[in-house]
N, C-alpha and C positions, 0 to 999 in steps of 0.2 A: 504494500500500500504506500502512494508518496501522495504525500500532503504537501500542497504549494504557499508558500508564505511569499506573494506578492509585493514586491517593492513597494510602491504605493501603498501600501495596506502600513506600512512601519511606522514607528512613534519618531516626530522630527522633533529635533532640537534647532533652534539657529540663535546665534545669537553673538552675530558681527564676525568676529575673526571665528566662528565654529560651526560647519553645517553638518550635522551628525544624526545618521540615522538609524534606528536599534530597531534590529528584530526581535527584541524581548523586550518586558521591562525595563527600565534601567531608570533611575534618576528621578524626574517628574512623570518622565513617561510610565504609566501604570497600566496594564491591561490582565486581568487574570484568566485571560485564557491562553496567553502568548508570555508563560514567567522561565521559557527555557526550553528545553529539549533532554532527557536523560542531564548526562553531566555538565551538558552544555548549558550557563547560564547566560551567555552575553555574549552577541556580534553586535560593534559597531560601526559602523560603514562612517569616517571621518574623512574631512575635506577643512583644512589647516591652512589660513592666509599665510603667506612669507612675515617673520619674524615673528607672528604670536604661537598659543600656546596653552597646556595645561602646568602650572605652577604647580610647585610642589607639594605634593596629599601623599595622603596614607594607604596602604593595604595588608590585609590579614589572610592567610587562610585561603589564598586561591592563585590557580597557577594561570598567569596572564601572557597572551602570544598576539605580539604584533606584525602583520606582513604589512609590508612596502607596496603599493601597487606603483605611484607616483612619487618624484620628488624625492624631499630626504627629510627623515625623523632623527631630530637629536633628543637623545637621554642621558640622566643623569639621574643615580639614585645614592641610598644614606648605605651603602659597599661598598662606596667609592669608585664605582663604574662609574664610565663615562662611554659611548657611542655615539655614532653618525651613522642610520640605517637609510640604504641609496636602494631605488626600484627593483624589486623582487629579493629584498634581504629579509629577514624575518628575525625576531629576540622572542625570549619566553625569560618570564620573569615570575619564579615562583616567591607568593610573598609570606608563608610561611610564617614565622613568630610576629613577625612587622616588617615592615620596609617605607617606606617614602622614594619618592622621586616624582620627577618632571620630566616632560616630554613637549616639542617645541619644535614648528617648521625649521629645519637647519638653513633653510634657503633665506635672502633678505626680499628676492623677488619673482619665484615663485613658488604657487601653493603645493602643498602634499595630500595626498589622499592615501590613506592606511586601513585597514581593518584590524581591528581589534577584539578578541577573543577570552572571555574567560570561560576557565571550567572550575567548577568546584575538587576539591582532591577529596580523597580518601581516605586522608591521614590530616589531621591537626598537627600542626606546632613545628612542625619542619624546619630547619634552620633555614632563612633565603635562601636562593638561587638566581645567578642571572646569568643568561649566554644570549650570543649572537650568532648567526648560523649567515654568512654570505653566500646566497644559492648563486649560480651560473646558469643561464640561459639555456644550456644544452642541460643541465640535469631535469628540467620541468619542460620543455619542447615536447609535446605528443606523449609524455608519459607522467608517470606520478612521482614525486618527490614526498618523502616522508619526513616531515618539520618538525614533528615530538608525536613521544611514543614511553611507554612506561618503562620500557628494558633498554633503550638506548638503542636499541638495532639501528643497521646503516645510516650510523653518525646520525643518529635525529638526538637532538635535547632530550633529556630527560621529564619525563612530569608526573604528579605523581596519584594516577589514574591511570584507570583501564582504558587511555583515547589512544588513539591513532590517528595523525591529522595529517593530508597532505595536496603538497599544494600542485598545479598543471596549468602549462598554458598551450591553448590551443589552437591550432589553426583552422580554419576552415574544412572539411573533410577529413579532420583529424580524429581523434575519440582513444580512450583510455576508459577502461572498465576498475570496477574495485568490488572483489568479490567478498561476500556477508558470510558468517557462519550462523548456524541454526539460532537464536536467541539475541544478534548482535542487533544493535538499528546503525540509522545511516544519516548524515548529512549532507546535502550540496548546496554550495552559496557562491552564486555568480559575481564575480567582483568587475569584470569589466565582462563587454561583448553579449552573445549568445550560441545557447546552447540546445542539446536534445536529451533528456536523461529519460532513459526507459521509453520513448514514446512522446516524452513530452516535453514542451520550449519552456526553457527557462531565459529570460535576459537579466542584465546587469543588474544587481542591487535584488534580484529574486533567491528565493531559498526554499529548499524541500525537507523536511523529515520522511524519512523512510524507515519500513517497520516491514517484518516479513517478505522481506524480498533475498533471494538469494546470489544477486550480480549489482552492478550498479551499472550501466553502460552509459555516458556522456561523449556527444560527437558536437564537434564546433562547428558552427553553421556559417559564423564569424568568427575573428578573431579575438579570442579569451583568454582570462584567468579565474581557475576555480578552486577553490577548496574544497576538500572531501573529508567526513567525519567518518570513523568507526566507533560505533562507542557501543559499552556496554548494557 
């Protein structure tokens, strides 16, 4: 079964330097029928003026991943990281006992556009964590890139849940499958372009949950990038 969570249907925020759109609740935005997905609590679809930004806040207790679609995200959190994430880089920042940090268009004059992901873990009190994963163009061309995962397998982050989350950009007549085990569900969230998952269009800023299917098959109609969930 996939259930289509329509762009347009999403909770907006705007507000000057921040157009940000959540497919869950999040914030002011309240909807009790759309509070998540399995462990999946939070996509944000964000679009960041040159030189503004989120100042520095707090987190507890949940493993946060940002990908790059556009531009470039600087960060800096209380670990003493510091990064500059440039188009198709991705960070996972588990925030564990507590953490703070900020996040800030790196550019003075152009905007960035990122998605932003949290999942809830499984574990409380974790000591932080933070990495950066520089993807390459050829590792997500026509196939799947795996950006975090609970064992670390092929070089993905760490996090500390049952996900598996990765990312693909497509080209037109292209298509990468992601197959389900008995009891798993599924995600896909179109971050640029359009797609076909299972039968059905999805475009940019659109997301599916999937439950009892055993494949996931996505073909580009256009030029895309998508993310794909496995969770438990």
């Amino acid at each position: 079964m996939i259930r289509i969570r329509r762009a347009a249907e999403r909770g907006h925020t705007q507000i000057g330097w921040l157009d940000s759109r959540h497919s869950f609740s999040f914030g002011r935005y309240y909807d009790p029928a759309h509070m998540g997905f399995r462990s999946l609590r939070v996509i944000n679809d964000d679009r960041v003026r040159p030189g503004a930004g989120f100042g520095r806040h707090p987190h507890q207790d949940m493993e946060i991943i940002s990908w790059v679609l556009a531009g470039e995200l600087a960060h800096e959190d209380s670990t003493g990281s510091r990064a500059v994430l440039k188009a198709g880089h991705v960070q996972r920042m588990s925030a564990g006992t507590g953490i703070t940090h900020s996040e800030y268009n790196g550019s003075a004059t152009e905007p960035v556009h990122f998605l932003q992901i949290w999942i809830e873990p499984n574990k409380a009190g974790i000591a932080p964590r933070f990495e950066d994963l520089a993807i390459g163009q050829e590792e997500t061309a026509g196939k799947r890139r795996l950006i975090a995962s609970p064992d670390g397998r092929d070089a993905s982050p760490v996090i500390q849940q049952d996900a598996f989350i990765y990312v693909s950009a497509l080209e037109a007549g292209q298509a990468v499958e992601l197959p389900l085990d008995r009891g798993r569900y599924g995600w896909v969230q179109v971050g640029t372009g359009e797609v076909e998952l299972n039968g059905q269009r999805l475009h940019a800023g659109d997301g599916a949950a999937v439950s009892e299917e055993i494949r996931l098959t996505v073909h580009g109609i256009a030029k895309s990038d998508i993310l794909l969930f496995d969770l438990a």
